[in-house]
C-alpha positions in Angstrom: 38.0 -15.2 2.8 34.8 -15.0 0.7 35.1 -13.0 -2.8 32.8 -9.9 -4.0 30.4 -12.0 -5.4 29.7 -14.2 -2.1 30.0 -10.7 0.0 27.1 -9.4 -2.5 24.6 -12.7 -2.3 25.1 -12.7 1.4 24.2 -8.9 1.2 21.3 -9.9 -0.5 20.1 -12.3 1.8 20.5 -10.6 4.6 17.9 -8.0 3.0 15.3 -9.9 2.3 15.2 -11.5 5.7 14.6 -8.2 7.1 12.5 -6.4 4.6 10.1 -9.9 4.6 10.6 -9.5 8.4 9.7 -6.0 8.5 6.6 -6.3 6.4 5.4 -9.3 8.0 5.2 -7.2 11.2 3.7 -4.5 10.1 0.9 -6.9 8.2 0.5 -8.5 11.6 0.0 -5.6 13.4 -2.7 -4.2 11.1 -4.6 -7.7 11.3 -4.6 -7.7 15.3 -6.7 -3.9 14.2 -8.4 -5.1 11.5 -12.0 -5.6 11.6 -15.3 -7.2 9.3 -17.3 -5.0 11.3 -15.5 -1.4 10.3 -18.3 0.9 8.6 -17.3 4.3 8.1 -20.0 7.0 8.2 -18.7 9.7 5.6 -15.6 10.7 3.7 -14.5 12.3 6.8 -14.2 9.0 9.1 -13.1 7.7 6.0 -9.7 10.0 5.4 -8.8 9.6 8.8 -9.1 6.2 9.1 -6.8 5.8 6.0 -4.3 7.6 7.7 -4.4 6.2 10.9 -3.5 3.0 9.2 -0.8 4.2 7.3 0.4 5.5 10.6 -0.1 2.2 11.9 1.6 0.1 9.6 4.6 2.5 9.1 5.3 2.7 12.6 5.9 -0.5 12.9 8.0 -1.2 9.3 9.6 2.4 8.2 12.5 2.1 10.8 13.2 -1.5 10.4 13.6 -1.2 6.2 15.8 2.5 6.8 18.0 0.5 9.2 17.9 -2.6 6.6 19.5 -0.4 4.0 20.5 3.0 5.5 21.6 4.3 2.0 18.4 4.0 0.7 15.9 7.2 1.0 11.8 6.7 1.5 9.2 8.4 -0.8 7.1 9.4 1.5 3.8 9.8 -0.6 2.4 6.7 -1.5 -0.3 8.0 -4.2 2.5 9.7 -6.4 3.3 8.9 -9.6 6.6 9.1 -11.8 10.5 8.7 -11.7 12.0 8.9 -8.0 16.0 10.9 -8.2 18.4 8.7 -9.3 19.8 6.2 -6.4 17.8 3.6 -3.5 14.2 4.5 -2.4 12.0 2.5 -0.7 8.5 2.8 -2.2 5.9 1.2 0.0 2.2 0.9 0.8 1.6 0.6 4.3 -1.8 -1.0 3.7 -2.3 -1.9 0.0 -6.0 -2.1 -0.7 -6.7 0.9 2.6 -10.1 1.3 1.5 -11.2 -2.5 1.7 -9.3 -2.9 5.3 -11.4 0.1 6.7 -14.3 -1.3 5.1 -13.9 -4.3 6.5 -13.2 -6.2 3.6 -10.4 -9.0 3.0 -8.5 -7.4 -0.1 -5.2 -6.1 1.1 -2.1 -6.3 2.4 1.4 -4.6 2.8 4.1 -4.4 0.3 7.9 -2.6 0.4 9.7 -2.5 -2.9 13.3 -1.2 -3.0 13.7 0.9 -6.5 17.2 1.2 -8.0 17.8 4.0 -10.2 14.0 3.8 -11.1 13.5 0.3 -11.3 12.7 -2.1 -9.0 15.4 -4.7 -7.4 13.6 -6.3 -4.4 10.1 -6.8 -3.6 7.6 -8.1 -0.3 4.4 -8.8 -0.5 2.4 -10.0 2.3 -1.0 -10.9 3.2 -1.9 -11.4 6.5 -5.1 -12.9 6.7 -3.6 -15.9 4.5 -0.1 -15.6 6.0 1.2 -15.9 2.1 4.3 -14.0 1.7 5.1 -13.1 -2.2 8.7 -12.2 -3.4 11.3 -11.4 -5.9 14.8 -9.7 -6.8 15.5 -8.5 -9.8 17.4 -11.5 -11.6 16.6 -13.6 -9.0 12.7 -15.0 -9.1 9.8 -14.7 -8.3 8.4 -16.6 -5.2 5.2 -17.3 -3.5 6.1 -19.1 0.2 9.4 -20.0 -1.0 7.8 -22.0 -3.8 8.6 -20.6 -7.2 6.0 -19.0 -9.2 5.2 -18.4 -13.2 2.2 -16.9 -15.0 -0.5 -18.4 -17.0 0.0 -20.9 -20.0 -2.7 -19.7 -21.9 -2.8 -19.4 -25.2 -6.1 -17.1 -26.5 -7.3 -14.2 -24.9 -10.8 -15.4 -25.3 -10.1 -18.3 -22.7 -8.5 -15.4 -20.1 -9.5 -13.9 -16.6 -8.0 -10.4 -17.1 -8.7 -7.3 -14.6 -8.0 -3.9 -14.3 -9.1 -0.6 -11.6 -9.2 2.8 -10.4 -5.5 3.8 -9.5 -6.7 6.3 -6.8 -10.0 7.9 -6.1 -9.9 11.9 -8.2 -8.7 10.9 -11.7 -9.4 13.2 -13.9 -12.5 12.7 -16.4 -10.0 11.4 -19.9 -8.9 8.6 -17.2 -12.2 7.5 -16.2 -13.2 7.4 -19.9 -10.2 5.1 -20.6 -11.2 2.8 -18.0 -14.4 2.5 -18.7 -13.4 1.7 -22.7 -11.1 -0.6 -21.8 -13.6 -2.5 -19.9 -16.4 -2.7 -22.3 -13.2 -3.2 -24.9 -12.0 -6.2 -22.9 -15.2 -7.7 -22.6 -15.7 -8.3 -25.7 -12.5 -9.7 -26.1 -11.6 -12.0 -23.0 -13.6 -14.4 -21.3 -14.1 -12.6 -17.7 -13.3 -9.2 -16.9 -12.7 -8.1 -12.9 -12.9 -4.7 -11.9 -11.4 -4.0 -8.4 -8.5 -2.6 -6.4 -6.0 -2.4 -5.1 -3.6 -3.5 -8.0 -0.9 -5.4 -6.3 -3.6 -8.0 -5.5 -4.4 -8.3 -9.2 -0.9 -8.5 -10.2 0.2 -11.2 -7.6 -2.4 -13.5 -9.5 -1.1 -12.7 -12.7 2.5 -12.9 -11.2 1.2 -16.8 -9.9 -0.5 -18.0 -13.2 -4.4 -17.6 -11.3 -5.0 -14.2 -13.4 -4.1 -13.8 -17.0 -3.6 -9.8 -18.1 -4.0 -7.0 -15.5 -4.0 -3.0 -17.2 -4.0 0.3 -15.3 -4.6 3.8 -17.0 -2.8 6.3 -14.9 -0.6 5.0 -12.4 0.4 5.3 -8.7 3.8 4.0 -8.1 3.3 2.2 -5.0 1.0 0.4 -6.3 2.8 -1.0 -9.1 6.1 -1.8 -8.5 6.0 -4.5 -6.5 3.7 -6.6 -9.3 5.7 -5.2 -12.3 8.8 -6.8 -10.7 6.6 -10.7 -9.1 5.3 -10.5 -13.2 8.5 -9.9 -14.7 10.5 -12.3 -12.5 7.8 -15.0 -13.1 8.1 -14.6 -16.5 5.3 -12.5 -17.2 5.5 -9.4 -20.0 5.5 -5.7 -18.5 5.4 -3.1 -20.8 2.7 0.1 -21.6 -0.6 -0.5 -23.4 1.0 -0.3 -26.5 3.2 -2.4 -26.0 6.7 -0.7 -25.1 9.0 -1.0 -22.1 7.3 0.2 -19.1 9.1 2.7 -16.7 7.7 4.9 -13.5 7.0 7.9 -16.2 4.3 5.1 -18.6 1.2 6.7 -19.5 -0.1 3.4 -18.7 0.8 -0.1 -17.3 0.1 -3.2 -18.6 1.3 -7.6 -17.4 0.2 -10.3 -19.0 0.9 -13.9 -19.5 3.5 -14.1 -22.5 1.1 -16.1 -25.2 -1.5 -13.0 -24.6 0.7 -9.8 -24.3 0.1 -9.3 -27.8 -3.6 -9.9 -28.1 -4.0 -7.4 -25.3 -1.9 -5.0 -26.8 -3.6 -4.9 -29.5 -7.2 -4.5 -27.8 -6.0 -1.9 -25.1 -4.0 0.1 -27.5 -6.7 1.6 -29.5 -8.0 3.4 -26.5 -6.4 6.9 -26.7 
């Protein structure tokens, strides 16, 4: 007979064979569509191409992660923000990074996260046009291919790539000033600032030591929890701007390599 403990790692297992099998299918399928040669003409082909991906994507995956855990309950709206009701969700983003795949531009991919009681226990990350698969459980790692990962070793904020971006297009005009401070902030402080969405692909490369701080004003949750938990389970720090414990109801988000948390605390947190 196998005890609790051996029943609850098996559990686990089993889980994240089908949630990297479920998003692996659905980032397949929306490579087989995606093209270099998309151009939308307006806003309108624009919207309904967005949703005709997310259609896309979750027809393939929604099913697969309901049936993976079947106690676990799907927030449906992928732009929201805040705390979820207590219990399992499954927050995903059917096409991270939407508006480069329609575009025809290389910078997405898919991601499912399943949120406990607001914070995040297991994470997929995949992006198809590399095939790289990025993981981790809460406790348990973070993984790029199998291959453990950490974050940067550096020690001065001067020496670091950091990045930040729009959460989603509307923000209101307070956001947009904070963003735009923060930049022109960072610049002066770090040695090269990016500027680009979506998120998850920022935080991946924090997550894997390539990136050194990523900040977000405002917040979507989709696109967030899955690089809050790859940083934290690398052994990155994930807290607000000012430097306390980050939760789905932060003001703002902030992951950076441990040696520069503080320096970019201490930058970002005078923008008010």
């Amino acid at each position: 007979m196998t005890s609790p403990n051996e029943d609850s790692i098996v559990t686990h297992h089993a889980l994240m064979r089908d949630t990297i099998a479920a998003v692996q299918a659905a980032g397949n399928h929306m490579k087989e569509i995606f093209s270099q040669d998309a151009r939308p003409a307006d806003l309108q082909a624009l919207v309904k191409a967005i949703h005709a991906n997310d259609a896309e994507s979750l027809g393939v995956m929604q099913e697969a992660l309901l049936a993976a855990r079947p106690q676990a309950r799907w927030a449906e709206d992928e732009l929201e923000s805040g705390e979820l009701p207590p219990g399992e969700w499954w927050v995903t983003d059917p096409v991270e990074g939407n508006i480069n795949h329609i575009h025809g531009m290389t910078d997405w991919c898919v991601t499912a996260t399943l949120v406990k009681d607001n914070r995040p226990e297991l994470t997929v990350v995949y992006l198809p046009l590399t095939g790289h698969t990025y993981t981790a459980t809460r406790g348990g790692g973070a993984y790029l291919d199998g291959v453990r990962i950490e974050p940067s070793r550096k020690k001065e904020l001067n020496a670091a790539l950091v990045g930040t971006g729009q959460a989603k297009p509307g923000e209101d005009a307070a956001t947009f000033r904070r963003i735009g401070e923060s930049v022109t902030a960072m610049l002066g402080s770090a040695l090269v600032v990016r500027v680009s969405v979506p998120a998850t692909l920022q935080l991946i490369q924090v997550a894997a030591g390539r990136m050194d701080v990523f900040w977000q004003f405002s917040q979507v949750r989709s696109g967030l929890v899955a690089g809050a938990l790859l940083v934290s389970e690398a052994g990155g720090a994930v807290t607000d701007t000012h430097g306390q414990a980050w939760h789905l109801a932060s003001r703002d988000f902030l992951a950076a390599a441990p040696a520069l948390h503080e320096a970019s605390v201490h930058v970002l947190s005078k923008i008010l």
